[in-house]
C-alpha positions as CSV (number, residue, x, y, z in Angstrom):
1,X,126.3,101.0,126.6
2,X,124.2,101.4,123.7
3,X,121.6,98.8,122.3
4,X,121.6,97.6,118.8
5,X,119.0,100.1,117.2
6,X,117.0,96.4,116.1
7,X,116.5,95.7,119.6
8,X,115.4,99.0,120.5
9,X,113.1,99.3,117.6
10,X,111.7,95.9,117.7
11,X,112.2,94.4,121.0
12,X,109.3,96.8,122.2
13,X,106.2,96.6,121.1
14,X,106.0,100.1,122.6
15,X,109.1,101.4,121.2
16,X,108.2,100.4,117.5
17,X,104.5,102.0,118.3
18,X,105.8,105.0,119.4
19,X,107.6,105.5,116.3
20,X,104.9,104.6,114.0
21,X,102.3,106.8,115.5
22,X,105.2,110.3,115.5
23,X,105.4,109.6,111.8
24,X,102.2,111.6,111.1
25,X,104.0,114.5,113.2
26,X,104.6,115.4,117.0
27,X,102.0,114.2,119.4
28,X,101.3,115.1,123.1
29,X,101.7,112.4,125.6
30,X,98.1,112.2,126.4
31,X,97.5,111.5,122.7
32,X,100.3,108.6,122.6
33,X,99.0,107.3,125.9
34,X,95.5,107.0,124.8
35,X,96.7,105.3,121.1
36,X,98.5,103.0,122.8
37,X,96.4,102.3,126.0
38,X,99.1,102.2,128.8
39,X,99.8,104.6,131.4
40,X,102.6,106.9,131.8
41,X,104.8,105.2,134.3
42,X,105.0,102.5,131.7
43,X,105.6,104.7,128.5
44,X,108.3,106.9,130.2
45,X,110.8,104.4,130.4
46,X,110.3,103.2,126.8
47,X,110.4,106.9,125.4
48,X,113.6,107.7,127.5
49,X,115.3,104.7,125.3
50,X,114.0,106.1,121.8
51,X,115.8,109.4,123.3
52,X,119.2,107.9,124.6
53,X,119.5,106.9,120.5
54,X,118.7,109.6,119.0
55,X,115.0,108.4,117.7
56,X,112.8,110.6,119.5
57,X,113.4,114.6,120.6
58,X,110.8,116.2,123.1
59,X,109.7,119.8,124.4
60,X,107.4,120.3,126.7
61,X,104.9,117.3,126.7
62,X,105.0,117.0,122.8
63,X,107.0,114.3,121.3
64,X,108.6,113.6,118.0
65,X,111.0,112.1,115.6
66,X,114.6,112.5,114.9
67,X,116.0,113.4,111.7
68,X,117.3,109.7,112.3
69,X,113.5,108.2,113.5
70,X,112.2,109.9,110.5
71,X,115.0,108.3,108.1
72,X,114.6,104.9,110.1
73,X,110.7,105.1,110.4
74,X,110.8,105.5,106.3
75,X,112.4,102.9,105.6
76,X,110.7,100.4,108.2
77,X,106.9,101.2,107.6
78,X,107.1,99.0,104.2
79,X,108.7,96.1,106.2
80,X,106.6,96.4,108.9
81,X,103.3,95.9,106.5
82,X,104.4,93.3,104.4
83,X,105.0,91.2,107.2
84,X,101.6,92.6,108.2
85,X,100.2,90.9,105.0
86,X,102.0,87.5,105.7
87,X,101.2,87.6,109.3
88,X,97.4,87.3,108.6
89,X,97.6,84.1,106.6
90,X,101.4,82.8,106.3
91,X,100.0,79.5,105.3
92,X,97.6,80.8,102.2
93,X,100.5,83.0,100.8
94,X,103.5,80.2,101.5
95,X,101.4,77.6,99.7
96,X,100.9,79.9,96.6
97,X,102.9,80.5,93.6
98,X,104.1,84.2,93.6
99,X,106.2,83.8,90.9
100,X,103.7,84.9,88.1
101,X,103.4,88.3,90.0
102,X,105.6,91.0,88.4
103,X,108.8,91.7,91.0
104,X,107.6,95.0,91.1
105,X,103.9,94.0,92.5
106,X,106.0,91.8,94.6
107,X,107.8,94.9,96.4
108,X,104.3,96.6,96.6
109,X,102.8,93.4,98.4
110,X,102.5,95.2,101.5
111,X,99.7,97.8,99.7
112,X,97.3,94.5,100.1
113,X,97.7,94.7,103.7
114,X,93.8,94.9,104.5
115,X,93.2,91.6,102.6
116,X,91.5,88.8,104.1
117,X,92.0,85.1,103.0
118,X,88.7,83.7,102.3
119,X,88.4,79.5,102.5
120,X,84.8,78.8,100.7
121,X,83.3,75.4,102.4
122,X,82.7,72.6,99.6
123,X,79.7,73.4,98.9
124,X,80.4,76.9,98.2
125,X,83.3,76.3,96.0
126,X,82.0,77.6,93.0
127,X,79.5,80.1,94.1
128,X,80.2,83.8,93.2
129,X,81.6,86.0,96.3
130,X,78.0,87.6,97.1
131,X,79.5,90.8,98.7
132,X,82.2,91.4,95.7
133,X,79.2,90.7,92.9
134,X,76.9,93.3,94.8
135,X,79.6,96.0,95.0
136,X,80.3,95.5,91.2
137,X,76.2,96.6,90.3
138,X,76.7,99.3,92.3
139,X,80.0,100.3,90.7
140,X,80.8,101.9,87.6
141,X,83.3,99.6,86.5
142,X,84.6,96.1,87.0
143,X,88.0,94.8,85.8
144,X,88.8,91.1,86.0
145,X,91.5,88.9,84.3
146,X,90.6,85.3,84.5
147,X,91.8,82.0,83.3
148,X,88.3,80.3,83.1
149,X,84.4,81.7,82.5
150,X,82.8,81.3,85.8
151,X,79.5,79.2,85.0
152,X,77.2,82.5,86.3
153,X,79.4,84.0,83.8
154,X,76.8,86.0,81.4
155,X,74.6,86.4,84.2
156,X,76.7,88.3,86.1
157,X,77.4,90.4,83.3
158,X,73.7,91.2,81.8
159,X,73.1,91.8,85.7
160,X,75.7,94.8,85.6
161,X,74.8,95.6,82.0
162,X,71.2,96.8,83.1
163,X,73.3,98.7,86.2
164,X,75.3,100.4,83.1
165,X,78.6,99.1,84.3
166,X,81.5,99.4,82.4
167,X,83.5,96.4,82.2
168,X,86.7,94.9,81.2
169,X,87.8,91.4,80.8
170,X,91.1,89.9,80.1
171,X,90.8,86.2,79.0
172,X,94.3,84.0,77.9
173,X,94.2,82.8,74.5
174,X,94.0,79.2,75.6
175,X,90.9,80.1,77.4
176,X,89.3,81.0,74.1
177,X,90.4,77.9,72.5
178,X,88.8,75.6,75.1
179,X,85.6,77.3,74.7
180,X,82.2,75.3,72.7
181,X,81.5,77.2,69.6
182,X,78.6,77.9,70.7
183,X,80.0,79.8,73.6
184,X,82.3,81.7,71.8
185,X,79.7,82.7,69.7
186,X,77.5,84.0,72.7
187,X,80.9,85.7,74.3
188,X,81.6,88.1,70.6
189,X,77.8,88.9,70.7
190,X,78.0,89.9,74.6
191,X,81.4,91.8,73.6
192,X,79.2,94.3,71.1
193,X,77.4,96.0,74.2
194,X,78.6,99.4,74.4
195,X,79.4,98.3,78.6
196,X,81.5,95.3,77.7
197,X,85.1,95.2,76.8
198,X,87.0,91.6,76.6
199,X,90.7,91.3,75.7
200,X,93.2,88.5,74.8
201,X,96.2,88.6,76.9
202,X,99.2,86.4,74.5
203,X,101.1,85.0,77.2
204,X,100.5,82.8,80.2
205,X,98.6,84.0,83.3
206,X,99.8,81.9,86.5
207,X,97.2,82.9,88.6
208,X,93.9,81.8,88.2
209,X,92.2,85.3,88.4
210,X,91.7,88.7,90.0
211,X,89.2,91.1,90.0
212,X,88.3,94.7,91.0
213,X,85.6,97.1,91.5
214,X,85.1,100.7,92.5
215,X,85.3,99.7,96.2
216,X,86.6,95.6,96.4
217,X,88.9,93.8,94.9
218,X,89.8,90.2,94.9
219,X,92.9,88.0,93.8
220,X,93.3,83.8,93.4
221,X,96.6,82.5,93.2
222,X,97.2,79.1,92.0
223,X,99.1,76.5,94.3
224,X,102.5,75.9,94.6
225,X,101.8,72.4,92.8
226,X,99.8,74.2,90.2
227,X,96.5,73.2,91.3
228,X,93.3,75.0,92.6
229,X,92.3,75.4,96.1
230,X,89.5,77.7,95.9
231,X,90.9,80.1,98.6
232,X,91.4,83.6,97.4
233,X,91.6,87.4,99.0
234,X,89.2,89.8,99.1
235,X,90.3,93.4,99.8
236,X,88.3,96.7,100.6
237,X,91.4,99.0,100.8
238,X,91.9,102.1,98.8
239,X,95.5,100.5,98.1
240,X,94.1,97.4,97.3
241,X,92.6,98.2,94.7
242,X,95.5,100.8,93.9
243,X,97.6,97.7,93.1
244,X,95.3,95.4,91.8
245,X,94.5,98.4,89.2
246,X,97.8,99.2,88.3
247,X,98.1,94.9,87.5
248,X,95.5,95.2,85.5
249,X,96.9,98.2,83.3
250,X,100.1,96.0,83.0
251,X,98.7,93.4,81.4
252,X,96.2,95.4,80.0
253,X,98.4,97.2,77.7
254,X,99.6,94.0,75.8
255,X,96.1,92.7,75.1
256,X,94.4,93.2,72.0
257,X,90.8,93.9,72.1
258,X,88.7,90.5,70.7
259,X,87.3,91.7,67.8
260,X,90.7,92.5,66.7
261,X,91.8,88.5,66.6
């Protein structure tokens, strides 16, 4: 009798590996047994299975999917990452409000699979991410939408100035209304350099910012309740930043420059 094809997919962590690695193409059984450190004796058995259900077709020594594995493998290599993502910290993303994240960044969650939850100690709550801020000189641009100005703020941005950075800022409008004269004043003369763009996005931004370079990006969620944590992700993953760019564009293209307000 046949198994459920769930069982034989995922009750084997060498099954489901097996599939994964013939979706870049066949593959020898030395090449699978090295990938997956185990020996033959034990693979055989697990291979056989994917073959009795029409997953996996071999000649020779060379393995690879069905038409069926190929359909299957499509279809379960999204899944498989986005509970990648949620395995790493279930805790950081189920205490964080995802409902301000478009549904259709939601179904590309599994592009921030690389990401890493970072917990600053007390003391470190506010300080800037050192590794993210030293990408950013080296970069030639850096996007961030924010609901508050970091106090480092114009530091960080006459340090990428003299690095000729490009960058781009999307602030909320109730940002700008909280902000000293003063420091509105010094934000419209800092928006005149030629390297500094700064927009006003007209609706509410739940999260409380993300940011991206040409290498890092990084993204802080607000808590269920509403409040601030300090935890947030850093990513260095070409998809990443893929999705953290294509965010920015979307809320990008409903700002209005500031010296347009």
């Amino acid at each position: 009798m046949k198994k459920p094809l769930l069982d034989v997919i995922f009750a084997s962590e060498k099954r489901k590996n097996v599939l994964l690695l013939l979706q870049d193409g066949p593959q020898g059984m030395e090449i699978l047994l090295k990938s997956l450190d185990t020996t033959r004796q034990s693979l055989l058995p697990q291979v056989r299975i994917l073959e009795e259900h029409h997953l996996v077709d071999h000649y020779d020594d060379t393995y690879e999917l069905t038409t069926i594995g190929k359909l299957i493998i499509d279809e379960m290599k999204p899944l498989l990452y986005t509970i990648k993502v949620f395995d790493k910290d279930i805790d950081y993303w189920g205490n964080h409000d995802l409902s301000y994240i478009p549904p259709h960044f939601l179904q590309r969650i599994d592009e921030l699979r690389e990401c890493r939850a970072i917990k600053p100690s007390i003391t470190d709550l506010y300080e800037i991410d050192e590794e993210f801020h030293e990408a950013s000189k080296r970069s030639e641009s850096h996007s961030v939408i924010t609901t508050y100005i970091h106090p480092e703020f114009y530091r960080l941005v006459y340090e990428m100035m003299n690095n000729n950075v490009q960058m781009y800022f999307v602030f909320p409008p109730d940002l700008l209304d909280q902000l000293q004269p003063a420091r509105y004043a010094e934000l419209i003369e800092v928006s005149k350099s030629e390297f500094v763009h700064i927009f006003v996005y007209p609706k509410k931004v739940g999260f409380l910012f993300f940011a991206f370079n040409d290498t890092h990006s990084m993204l802080s969620l607000t808590t269920n309740n509403g409040k601030f944590d300090g935890r947030y992700l850093l990513c260095r993953y070409k998809k990443s930043l893929e999705w953290e760019k294509d965010l920015f564009d979307y809320y990008l293209k409903e700002s209005t420059p500031i010296n347009e307000i």
